[in-house]
N, CA, C and O of each residue as an XYZ file, in Angstrom:
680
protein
N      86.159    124.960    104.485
C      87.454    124.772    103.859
C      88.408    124.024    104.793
O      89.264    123.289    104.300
N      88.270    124.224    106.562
C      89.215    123.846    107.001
C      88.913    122.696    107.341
O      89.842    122.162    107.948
N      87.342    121.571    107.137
C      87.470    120.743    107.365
C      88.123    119.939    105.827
O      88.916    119.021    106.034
N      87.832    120.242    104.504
C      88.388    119.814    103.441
C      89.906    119.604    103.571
O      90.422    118.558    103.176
N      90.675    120.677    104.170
C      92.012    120.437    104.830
C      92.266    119.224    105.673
O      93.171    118.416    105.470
N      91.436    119.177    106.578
C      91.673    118.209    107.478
C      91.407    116.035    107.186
O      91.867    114.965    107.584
N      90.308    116.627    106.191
C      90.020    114.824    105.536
C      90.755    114.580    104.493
O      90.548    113.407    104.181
N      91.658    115.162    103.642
C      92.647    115.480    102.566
C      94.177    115.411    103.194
O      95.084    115.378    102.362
N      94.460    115.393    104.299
C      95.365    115.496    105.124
C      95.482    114.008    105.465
O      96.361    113.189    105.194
N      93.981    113.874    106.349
C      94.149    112.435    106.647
C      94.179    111.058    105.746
O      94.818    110.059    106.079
N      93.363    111.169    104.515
C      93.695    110.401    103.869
C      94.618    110.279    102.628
O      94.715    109.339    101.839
N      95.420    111.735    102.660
C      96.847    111.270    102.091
C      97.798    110.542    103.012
O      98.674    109.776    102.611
N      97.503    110.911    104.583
C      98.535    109.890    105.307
C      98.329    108.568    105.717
O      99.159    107.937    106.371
N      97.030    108.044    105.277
C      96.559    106.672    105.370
C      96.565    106.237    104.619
O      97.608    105.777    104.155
N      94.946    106.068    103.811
C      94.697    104.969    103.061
C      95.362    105.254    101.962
O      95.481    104.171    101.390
N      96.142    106.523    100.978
C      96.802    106.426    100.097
C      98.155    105.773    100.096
O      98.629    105.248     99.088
N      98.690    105.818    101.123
C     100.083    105.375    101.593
C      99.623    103.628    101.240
O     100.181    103.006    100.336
N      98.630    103.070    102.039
C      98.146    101.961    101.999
C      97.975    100.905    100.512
O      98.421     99.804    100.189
N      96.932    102.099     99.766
C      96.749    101.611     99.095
C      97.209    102.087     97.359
O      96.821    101.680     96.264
N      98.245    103.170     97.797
C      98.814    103.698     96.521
C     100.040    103.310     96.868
O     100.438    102.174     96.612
N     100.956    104.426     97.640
C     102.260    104.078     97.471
C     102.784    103.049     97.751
O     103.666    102.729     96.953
N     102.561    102.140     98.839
C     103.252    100.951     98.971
C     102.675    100.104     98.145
O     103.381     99.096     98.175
N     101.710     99.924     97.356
C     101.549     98.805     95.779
C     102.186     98.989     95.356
O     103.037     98.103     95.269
N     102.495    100.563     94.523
C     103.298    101.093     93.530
C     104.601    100.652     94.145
O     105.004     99.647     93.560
N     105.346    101.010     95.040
C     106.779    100.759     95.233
C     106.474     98.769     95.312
O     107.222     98.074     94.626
N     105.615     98.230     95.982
C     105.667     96.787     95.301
C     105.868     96.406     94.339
O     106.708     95.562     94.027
N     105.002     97.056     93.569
C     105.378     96.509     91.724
C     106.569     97.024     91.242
O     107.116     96.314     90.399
N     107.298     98.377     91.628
C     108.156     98.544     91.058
C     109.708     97.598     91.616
O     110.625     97.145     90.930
N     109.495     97.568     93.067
C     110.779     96.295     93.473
C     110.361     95.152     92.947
O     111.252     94.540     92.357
N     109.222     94.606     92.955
C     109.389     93.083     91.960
C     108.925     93.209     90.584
O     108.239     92.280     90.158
N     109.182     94.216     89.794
C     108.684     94.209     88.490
C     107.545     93.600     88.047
O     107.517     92.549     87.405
N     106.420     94.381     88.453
C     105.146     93.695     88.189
C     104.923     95.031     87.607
O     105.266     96.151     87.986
N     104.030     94.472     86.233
C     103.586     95.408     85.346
C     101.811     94.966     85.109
O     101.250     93.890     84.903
N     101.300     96.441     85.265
C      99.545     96.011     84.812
C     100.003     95.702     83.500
O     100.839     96.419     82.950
N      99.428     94.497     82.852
C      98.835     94.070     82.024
C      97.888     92.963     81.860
O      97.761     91.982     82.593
N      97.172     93.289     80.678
C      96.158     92.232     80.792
C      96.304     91.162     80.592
O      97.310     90.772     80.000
N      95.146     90.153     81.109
C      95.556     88.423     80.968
C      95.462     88.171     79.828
O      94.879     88.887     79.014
N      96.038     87.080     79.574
C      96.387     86.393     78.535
C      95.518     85.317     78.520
O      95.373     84.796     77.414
N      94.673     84.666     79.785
C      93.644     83.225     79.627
C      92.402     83.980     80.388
O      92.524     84.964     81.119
N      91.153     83.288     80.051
C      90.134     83.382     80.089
C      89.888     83.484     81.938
O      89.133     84.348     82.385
N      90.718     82.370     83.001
C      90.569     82.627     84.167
C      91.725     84.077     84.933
O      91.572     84.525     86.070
N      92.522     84.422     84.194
C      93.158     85.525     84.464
C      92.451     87.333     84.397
O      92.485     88.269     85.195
N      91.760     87.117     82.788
C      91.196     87.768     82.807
C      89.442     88.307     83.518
O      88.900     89.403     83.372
N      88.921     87.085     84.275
C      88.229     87.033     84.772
C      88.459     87.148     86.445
O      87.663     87.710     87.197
N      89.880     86.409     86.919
C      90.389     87.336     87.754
C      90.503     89.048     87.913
O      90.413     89.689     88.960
N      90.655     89.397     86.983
C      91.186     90.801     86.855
C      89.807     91.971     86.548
O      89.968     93.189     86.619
N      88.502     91.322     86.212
C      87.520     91.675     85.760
C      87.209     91.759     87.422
O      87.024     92.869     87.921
N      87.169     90.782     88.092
C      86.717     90.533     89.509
C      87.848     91.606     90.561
O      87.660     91.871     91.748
N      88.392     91.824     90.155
C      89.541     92.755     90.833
C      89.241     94.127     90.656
O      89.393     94.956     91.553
N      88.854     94.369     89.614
C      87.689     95.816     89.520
C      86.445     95.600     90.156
O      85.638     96.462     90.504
N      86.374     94.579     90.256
C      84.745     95.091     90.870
C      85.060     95.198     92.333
O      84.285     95.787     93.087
N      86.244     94.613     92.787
C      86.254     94.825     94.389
C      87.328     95.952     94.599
O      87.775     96.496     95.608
N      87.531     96.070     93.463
C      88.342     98.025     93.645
C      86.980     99.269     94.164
O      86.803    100.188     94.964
N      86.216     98.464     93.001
C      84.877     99.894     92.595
C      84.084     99.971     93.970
O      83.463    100.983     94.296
N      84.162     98.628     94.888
C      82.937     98.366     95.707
C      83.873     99.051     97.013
O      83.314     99.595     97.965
N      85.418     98.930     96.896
C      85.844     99.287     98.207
C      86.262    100.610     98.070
O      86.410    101.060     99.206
N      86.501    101.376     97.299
C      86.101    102.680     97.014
C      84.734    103.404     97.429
O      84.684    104.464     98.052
N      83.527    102.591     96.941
C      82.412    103.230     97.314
C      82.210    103.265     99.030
O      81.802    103.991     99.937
N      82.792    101.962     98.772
C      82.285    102.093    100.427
C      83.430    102.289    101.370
O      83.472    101.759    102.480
N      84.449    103.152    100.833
C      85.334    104.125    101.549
C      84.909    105.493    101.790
O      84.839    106.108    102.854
N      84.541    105.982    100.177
C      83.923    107.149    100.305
C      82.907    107.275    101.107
O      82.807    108.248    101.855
N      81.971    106.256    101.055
C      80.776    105.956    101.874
C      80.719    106.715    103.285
O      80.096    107.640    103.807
N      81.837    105.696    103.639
C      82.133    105.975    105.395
C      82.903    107.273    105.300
O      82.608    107.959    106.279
N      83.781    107.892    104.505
C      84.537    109.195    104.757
C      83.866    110.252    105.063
O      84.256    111.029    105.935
N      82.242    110.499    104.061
C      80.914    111.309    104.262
C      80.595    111.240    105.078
O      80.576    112.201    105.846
N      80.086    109.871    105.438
C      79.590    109.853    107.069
C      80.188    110.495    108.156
O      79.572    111.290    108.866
N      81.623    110.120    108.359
C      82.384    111.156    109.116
C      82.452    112.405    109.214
O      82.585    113.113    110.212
N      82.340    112.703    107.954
C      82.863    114.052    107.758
C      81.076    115.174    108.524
O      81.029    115.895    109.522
N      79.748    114.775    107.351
C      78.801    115.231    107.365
C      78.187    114.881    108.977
O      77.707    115.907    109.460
N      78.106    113.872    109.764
C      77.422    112.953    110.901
C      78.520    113.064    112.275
O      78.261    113.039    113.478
N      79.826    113.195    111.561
C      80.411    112.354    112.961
C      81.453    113.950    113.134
O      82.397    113.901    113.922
N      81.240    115.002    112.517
C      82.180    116.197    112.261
C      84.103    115.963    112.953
O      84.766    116.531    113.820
N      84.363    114.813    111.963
C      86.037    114.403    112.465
C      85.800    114.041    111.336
O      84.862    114.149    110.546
N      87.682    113.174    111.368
C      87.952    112.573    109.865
C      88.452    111.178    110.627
O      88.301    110.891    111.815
N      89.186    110.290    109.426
C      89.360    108.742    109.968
C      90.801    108.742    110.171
O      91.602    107.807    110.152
N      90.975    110.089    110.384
C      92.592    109.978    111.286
C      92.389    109.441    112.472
O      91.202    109.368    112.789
N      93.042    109.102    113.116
C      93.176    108.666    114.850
C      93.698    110.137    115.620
O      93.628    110.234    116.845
N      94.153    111.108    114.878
C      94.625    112.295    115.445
C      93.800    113.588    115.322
O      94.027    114.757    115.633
N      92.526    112.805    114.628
C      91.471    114.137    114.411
C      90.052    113.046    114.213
O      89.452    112.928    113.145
N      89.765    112.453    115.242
C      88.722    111.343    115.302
C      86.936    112.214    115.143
O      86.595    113.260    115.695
N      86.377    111.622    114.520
C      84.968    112.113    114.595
C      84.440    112.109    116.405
O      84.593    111.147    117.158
N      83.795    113.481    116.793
C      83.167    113.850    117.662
C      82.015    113.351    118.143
O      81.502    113.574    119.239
N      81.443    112.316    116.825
C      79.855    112.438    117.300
C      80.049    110.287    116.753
O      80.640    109.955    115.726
N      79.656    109.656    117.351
C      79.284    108.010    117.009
C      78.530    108.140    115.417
O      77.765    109.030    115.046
N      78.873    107.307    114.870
C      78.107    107.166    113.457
C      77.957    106.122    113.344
O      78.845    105.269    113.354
N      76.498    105.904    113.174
C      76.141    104.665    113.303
C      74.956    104.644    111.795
O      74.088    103.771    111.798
N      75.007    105.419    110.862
C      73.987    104.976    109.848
C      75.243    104.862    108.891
O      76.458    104.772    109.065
N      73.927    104.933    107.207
C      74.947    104.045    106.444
C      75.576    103.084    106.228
O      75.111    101.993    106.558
N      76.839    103.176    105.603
C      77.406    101.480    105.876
C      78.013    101.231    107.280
O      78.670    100.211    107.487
N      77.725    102.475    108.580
C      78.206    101.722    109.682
C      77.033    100.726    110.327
O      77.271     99.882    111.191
N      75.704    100.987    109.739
C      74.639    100.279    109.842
C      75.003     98.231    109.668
O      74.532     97.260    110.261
N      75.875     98.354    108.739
C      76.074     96.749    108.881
C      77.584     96.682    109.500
O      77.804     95.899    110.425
N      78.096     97.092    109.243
C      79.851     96.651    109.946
C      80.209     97.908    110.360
O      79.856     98.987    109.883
N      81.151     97.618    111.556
C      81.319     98.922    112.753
C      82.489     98.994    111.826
O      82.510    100.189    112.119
N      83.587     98.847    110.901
C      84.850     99.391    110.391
C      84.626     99.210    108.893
O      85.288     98.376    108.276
N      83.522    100.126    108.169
C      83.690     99.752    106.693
C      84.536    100.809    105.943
O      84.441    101.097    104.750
N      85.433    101.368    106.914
C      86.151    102.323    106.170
C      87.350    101.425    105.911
O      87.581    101.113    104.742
N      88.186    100.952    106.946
C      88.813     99.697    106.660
C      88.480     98.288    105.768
O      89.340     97.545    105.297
N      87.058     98.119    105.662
C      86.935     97.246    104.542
C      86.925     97.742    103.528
O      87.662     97.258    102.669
N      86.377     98.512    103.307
C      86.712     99.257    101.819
C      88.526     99.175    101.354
O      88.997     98.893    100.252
N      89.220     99.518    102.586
C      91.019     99.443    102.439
C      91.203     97.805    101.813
O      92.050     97.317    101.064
N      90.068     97.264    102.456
C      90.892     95.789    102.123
C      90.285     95.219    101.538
O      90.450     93.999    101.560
N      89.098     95.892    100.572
C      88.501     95.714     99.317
C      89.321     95.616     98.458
O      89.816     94.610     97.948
N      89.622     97.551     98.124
C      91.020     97.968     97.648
C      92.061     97.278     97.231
O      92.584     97.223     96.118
N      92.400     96.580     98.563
C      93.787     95.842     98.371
C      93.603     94.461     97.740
O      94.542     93.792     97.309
N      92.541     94.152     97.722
C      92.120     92.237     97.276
C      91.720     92.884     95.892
O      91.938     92.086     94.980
N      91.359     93.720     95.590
C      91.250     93.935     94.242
C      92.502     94.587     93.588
O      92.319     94.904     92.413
N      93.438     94.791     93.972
C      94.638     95.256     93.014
C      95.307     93.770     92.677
O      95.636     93.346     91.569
N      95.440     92.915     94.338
C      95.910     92.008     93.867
C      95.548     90.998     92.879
O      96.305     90.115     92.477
N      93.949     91.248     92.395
C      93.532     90.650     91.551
C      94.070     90.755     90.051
O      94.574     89.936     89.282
N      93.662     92.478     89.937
C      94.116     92.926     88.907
C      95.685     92.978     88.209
O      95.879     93.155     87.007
N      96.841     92.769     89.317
C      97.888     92.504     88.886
C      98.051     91.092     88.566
O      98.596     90.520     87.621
N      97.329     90.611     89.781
C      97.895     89.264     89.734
C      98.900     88.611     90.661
O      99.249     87.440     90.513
N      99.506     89.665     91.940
C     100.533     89.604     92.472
C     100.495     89.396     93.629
O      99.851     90.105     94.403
N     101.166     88.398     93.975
C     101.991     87.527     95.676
C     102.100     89.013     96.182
O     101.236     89.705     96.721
N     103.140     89.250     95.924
C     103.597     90.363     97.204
C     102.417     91.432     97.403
O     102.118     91.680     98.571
N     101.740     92.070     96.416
C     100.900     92.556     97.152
C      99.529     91.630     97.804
O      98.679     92.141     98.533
N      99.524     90.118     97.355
C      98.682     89.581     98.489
C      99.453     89.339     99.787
O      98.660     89.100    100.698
N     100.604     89.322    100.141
C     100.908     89.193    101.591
C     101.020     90.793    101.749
O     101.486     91.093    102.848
N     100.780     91.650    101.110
C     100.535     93.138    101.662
C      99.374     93.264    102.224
O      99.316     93.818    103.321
N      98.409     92.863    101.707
C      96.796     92.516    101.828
C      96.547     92.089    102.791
O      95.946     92.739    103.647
N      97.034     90.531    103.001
C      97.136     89.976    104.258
C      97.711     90.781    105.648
O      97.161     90.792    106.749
N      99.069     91.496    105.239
C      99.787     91.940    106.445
C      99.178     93.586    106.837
O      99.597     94.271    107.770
N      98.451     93.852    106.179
C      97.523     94.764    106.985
C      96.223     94.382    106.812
O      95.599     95.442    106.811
N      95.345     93.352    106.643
C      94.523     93.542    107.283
C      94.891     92.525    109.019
O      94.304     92.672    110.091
N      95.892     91.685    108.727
C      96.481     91.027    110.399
C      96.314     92.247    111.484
O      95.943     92.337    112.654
N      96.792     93.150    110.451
C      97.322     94.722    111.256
C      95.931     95.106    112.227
O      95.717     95.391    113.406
N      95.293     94.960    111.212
C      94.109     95.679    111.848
C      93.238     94.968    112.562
O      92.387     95.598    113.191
N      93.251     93.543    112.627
C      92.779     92.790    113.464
C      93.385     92.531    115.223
O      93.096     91.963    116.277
N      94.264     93.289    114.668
C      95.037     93.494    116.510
C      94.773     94.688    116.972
O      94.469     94.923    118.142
N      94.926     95.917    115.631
C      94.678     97.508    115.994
C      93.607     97.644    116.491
O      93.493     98.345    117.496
N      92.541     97.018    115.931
C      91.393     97.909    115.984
C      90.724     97.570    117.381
O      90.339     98.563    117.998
N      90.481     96.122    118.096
C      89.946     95.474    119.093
C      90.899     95.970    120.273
O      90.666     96.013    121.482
N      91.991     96.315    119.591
C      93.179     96.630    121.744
C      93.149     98.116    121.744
O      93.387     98.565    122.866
N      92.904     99.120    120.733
C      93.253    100.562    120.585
C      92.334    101.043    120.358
O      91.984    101.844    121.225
N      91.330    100.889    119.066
C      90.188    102.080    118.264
C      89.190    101.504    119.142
O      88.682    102.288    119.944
N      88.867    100.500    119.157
C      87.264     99.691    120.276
C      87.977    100.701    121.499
O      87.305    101.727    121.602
N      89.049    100.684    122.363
C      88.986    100.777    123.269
C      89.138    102.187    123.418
O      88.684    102.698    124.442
N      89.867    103.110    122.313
C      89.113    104.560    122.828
C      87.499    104.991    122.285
O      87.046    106.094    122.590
N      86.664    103.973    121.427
C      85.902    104.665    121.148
C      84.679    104.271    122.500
O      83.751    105.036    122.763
N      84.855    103.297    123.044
C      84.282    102.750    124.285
C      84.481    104.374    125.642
O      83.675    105.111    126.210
N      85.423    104.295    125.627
C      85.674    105.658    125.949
C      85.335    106.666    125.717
O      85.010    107.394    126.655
N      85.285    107.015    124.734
C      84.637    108.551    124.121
C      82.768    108.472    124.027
O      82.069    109.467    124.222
N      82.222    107.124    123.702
C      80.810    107.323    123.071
C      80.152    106.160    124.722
O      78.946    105.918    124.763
N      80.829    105.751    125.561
C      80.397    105.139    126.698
C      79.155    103.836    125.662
O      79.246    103.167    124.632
N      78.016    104.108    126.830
C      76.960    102.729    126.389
C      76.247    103.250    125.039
O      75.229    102.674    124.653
N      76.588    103.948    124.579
C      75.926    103.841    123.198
C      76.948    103.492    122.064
O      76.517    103.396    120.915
N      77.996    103.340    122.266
C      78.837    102.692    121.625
C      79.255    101.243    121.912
O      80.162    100.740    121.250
N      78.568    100.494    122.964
C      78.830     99.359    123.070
C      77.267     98.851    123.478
O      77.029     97.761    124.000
N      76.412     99.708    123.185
C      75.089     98.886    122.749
C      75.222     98.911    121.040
O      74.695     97.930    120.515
N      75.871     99.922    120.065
C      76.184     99.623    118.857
C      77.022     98.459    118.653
O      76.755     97.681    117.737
N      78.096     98.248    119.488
C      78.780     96.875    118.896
C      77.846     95.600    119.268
O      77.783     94.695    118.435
N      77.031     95.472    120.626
C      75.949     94.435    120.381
C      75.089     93.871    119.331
O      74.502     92.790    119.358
N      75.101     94.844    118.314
C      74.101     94.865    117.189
C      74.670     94.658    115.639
O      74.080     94.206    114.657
N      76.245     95.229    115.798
C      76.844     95.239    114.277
C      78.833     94.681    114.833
O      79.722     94.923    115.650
N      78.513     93.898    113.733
C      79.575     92.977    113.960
C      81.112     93.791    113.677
O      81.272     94.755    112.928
N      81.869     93.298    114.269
C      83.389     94.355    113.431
C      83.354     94.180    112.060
O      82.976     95.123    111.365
N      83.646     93.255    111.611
C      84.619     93.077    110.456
C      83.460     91.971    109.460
O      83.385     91.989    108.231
N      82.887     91.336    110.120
C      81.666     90.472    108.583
C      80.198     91.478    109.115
O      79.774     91.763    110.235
N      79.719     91.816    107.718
C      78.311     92.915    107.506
C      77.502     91.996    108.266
O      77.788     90.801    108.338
N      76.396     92.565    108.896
C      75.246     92.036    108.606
C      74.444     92.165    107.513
O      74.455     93.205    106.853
N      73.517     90.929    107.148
C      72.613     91.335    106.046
C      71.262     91.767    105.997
O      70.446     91.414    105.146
N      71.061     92.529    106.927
C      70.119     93.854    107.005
C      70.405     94.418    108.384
O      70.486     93.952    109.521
N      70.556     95.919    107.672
C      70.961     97.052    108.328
C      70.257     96.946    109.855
O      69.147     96.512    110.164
N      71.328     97.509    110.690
C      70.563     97.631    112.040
C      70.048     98.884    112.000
O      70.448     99.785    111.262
N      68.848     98.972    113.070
C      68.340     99.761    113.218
C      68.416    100.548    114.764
O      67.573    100.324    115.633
N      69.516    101.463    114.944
C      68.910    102.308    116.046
C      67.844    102.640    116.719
O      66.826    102.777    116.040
N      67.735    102.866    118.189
C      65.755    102.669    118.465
C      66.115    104.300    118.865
O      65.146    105.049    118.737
N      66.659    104.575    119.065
C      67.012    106.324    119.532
C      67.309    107.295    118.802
O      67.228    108.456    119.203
N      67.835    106.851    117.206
C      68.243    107.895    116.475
C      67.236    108.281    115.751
O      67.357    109.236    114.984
């Protein structure tokens, strides 16, 4: 129960903030309303905007399990997984909990249709291209020593590989 507390905690103070409340207060300061397209490339925009909702969802949840079941932490920075996780989707990209965020976010903007939440899109994933390489690389280098930086030899940050690495130790 008290870890259900603890991953329910963390991702109401992240990725919902991310990817719920600040859309929602977007659309509501520039009056952007879901509705559907009106032309054949709009609505095919917006068809494509679900599918990269559905895919960055899965592969949020994806990585949240992994943490939770493999790495016994959550994807807070204030309650970090204990143990390196390296299967699953960390098997192709070392941050697919963050791609999934910016799945998420490229697919709302699809589905609305909306500027401001594409420079939202943009202005955190910038975010995380500074966060993650000066702060999260550098405490997890710290915490997991050479087996965490024989894992980044093998799996790229931020583009997948297209077949899974394989650990020779696990």
């Amino acid at each position: 129960m008290l870890m259900l507390i603890r991953h329910l905690l963390s991702i109401a103070a992240l990725p919902f903030v991310v990817t719920v409340l600040v859309p929602i207060w977007l659309m509501r300061t520039n009056n952007i309303a879901l509705t559907l397209g009106t032309t054949g490339s709009r609505m095919l925009a917006q068809a494509g905007g679900l599918l990269l909702l559905a895919f960055g969802l899965l592969l949020f949840a994806s990585s949240l399990r992994r943490f939770a079941t493999e790495g016994d932490g959550t994807l807070a920075p204030w309650d970090p997984p204990r143990r390196l996780v390296v299967r699953g989707p960390y098997r192709y990209v070392r941050n697919p909990m963050i791609s999934g965020v910016v799945f998420v976010l490229f697919g709302e903007v699809l589905v609305l249709i909306s500027r401001p939440h594409f420079v939202w899109a943009l202005i955190f994933l910038g975010a995380n291209f500074i966060y993650i390489p000066l702060l999260e690389e550098t405490g997890l280098r710290q915490r997991f020593g050479d087996s965490y930086v024989e894992y980044c030899r093998h799996v790229p940050r931020l583009i997948p590989r297209f077949r899974p690495w394989e650990p020779q130790d696990r």
